[in-house]
N, C-alpha and C positions, 0 to 999 in steps of 0.2 A: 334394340340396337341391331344394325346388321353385320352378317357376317361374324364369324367366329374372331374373338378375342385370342385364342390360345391354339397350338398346335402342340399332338403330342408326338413325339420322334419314337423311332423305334430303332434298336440297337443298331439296323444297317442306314436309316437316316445318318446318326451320329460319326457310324463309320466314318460315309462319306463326305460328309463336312468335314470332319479331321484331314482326311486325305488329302482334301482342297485348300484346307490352310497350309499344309505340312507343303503341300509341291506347288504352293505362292513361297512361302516363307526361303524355301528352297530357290526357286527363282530369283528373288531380291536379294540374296545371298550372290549367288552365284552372278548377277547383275552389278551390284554395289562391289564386288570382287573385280571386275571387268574394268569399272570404272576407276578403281585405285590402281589397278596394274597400269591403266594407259596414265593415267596422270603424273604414274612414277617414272615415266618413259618419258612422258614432255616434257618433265621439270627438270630434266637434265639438259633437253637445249632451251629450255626458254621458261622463266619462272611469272612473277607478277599479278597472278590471279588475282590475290588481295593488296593490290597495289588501288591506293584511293585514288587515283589519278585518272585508272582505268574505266573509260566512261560506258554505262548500264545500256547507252543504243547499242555502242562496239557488241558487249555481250550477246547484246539480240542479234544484231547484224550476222554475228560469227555462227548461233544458235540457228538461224533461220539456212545460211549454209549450208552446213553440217547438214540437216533434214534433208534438201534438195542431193546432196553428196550418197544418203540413206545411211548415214554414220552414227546409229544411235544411240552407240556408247558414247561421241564427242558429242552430240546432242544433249543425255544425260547431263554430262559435265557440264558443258556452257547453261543449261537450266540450272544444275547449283551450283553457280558462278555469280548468275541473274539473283537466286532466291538471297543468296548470303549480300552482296550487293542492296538489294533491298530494304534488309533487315536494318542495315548501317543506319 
């Protein structure tokens, strides 16, 4: 068989993979945090996200904006706007 099967780490490997999940984990925190704060800000003028009515192109439509805009917290959002829509 080629090539090694297994890798063995050594205490500063470990370190540094911790490090790197610990300041993702951090990230998505502090990201997912970004996203509730503006969303708690929209939904005071304008609500409906899980309005069935609201049709999955609009979301794209608004989603594909937003990027051109470089808004990537409203991007986030209208992406789980799109996934939850989806799901339905």
């Amino acid at each position: 068989m080629a090539g090694k099967l297994w890798r063995t780490f050594d205490q500063e490997d470990i370190d540094s993979i911790l490090d790197k999940i610990i300041k993702l984990s951090k990230n998505c925190e502090d990201f997912s945090n970004e996203m509730k704060k503006k969303l708690a800000e929209k939904s005071r003028e304008k609500g409906g996200w899980d309005d069935p009515d609201w049709d999955i192109e609009d979301i794209k439509n608004q989603l594909i904006k937003h990027v051109e805009k470089g808004d990537f917290v409203d991007v986030a959002n209208f992406a789980m706007f799109a996934w939850y829509k989806s799901r339905a």
